[in-house]
N, C-alpha and C positions, 0 to 999 in steps of 0.2 A: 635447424638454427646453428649455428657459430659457436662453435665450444670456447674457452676461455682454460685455456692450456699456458705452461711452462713453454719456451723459446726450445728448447733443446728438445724436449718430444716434440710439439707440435712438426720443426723440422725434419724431425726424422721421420714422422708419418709423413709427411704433405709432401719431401722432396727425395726424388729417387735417382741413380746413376740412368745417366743414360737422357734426363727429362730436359726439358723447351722451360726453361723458366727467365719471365720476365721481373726485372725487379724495378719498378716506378720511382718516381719522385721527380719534381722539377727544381730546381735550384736549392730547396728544402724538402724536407719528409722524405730525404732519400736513405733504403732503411740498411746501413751500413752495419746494425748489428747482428740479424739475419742473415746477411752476407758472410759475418766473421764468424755464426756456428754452422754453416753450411761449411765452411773452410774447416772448423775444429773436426767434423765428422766426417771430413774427407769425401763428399760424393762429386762426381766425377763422370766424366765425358759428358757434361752439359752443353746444350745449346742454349747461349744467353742470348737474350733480346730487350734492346730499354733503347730509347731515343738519343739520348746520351751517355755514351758508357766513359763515365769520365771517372774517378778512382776507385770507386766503390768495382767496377768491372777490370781496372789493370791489378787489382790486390786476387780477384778469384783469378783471372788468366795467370798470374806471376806463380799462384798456387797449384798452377797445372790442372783443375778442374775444368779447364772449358776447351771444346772440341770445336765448336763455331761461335763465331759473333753473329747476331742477327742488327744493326744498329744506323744511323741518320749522320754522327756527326762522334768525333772521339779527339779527348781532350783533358788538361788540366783545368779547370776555370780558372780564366787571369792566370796563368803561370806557363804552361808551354804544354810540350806533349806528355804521351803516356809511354814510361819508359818501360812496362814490363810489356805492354800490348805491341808497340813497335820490335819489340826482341822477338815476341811468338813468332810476327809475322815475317820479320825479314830472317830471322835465322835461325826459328823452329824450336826457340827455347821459351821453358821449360818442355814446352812441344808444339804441334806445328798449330797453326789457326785457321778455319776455315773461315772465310766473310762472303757475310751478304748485307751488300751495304744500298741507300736509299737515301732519298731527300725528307729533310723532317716532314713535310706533308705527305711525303709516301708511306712512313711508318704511320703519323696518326690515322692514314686510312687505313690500312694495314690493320689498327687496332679495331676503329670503327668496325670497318665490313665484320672482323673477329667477333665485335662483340653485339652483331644484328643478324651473326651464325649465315652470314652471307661467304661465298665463296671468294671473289672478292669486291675492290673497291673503284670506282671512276674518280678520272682527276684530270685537269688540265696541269700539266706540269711534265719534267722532265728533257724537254727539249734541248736540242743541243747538250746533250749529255751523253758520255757513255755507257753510262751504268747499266744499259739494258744489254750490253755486252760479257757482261759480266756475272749476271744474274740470271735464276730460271724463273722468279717472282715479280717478273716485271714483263708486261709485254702493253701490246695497243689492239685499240677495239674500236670499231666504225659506231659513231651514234646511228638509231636506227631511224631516227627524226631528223636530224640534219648535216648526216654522213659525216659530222667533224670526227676528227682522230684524236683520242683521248687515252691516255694513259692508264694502263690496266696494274692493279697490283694485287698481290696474294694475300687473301685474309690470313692474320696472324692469331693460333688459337694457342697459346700458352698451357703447358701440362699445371703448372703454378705460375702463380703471380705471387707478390710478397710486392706491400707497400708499407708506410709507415705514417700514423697519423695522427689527432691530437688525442682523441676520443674514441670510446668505442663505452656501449651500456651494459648490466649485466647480463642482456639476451643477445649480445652479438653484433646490435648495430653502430657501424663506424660512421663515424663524421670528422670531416676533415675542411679547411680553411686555408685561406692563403691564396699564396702563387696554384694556381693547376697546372700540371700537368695533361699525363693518359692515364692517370691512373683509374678514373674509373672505368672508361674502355677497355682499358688492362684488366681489370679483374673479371667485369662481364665477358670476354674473352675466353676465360682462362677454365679451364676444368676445376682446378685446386687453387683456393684463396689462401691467403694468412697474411693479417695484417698484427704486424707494433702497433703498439700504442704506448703514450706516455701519460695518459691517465686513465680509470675506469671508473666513470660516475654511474648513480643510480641510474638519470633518465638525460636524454642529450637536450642540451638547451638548443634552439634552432638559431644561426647565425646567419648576418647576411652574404649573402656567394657562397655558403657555406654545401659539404657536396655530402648526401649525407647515403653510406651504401648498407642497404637492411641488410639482417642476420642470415638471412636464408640465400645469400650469393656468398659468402665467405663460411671456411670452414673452421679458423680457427684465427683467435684472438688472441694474441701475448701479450702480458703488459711489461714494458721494456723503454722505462723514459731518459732519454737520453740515448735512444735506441739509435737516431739519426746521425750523430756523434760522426763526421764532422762539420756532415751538412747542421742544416737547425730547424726546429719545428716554431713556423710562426706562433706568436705569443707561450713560448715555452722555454727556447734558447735560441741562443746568437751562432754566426756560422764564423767555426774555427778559422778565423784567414791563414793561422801561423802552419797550420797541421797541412793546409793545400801548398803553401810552399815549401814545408818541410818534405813533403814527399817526394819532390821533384829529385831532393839530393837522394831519398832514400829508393827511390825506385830507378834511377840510372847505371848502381852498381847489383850485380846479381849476389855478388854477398853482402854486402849490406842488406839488400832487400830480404834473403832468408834467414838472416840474423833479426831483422825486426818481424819479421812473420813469426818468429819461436817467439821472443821474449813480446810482442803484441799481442799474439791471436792464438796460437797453439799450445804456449805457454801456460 
């Protein structure tokens, strides 16, 4: 069952140099303060992987922690690009970026076959695209019923995952509401769980569309509200709009951006 640990050890148990860590969320419960003690503790040469690596992913590449992108689609939401992830890529700072990039239905199967421990996934999609030029996680495969040509992609099995959600009980089990994402094909996926939370009730009340993932698929439980800070946890908090545009200025210049990394996150 799912230990119910401090943010700072849980991290330093569950995440290691060197590991495949996905970090979920869809427009909310994206767990941005997981992200900032993974940064405080400095581990490093990671391979990230999330659907959208939108700031929560240019804040750990800008930190020099990430050695590949695994990712669908990279961005500001509403504001423009990712100014520390386009510096990795085009001019190897803070250092260089490896990518393996995909269409969002290639990574949710990607997650899926991940997490039915299938090797990989079938899809119609892809066409007319180049990406298969670019990748060694993407190829084609004849159906064996009606010879069409279908899109083959690599099951994605994450060393950790790290999500953030409303609830979690005091045996471990999370439930989470809202928008979805992959997060629970992320974590089924994933060897090493650990989920934020922003509250810990005795027993979970069941809600409707509500995704509810038992104690014995996660390893460890933090309780960290406001943990999603600056995305926002439906019925919990509102999503910082000022903080998404504020980064654009502070992620454009590389001293700026290492002068709010000390006085934000390391500090």
């Amino acid at each position: 069952m799912a230990e119910i640990r401090g943010l700072r050890e849980a991290v330093a148990d569950l995440i290691h140099d060197g590991d495949t860590v996905a970090m979920e969320g869809f427009t909310h419960l994206i767990p941005f303060a997981a992200a900032h003690e993974v940064i405080r503790q400095g581990i490093t040469d990671l391979t990230l992987v999330r659907m959208t690596p939108d700031v929560i992913y240019d804040q750990l590449i800008g930190a020099g922690l990430a050695r590949k992108l695994v990712f669908s689609w990279g961005g500001n939401p509403g504001v423009g690009s990712l100014h520390r992830f386009r510096d990795a890529v085009e001019n190897g700072w803070p250092r260089p970026l490896e990518l393996d990039e995909h269409s969002h239905a290639g990574m949710a199967n990607r997650y899926a076959a991940g997490a039915s421990r299938l090797p990989f996934a079938l899809l119609n999609g892809y066409r007319g695209s180049h990406l298969g030029r670019r990748t060694t996680t993407l190829s084609t495969v004849d159906c064996p019923f009606t010879g069409q040509e279908l899109a083959a992609v690599a099951a994605v099995n994450p060393d950790v995952t790290v999500i953030h959600a409303q609830q979690a009980d005091t045996e471990g089990n999370v439930q989470l509401w809202g928008l979805a994402g992959v997060q629970k094909e992320a974590v089924l996926a994933a060897e090493r769980v650990l989920v934020t939370v922003e509250e810990l009730v005795e027993e979970l009340e069941p809600r409707p569309g509500g995704v509810v993932l038992p104690g014995w698929v996660v390893d460890a439980v933090a309780w960290v509200p406001g943990g999603a800070h600056p995305s926002y946890a439906a019925g919990y908090s509102e999503r910082d709009n000022d903080y998404y545009r504020e980064w654009d200025r502070v992620s454009r210049d590389r001293e700026v951006f290492q002068r709010w990394l000390k006085e934000c996150v390391t500090g």
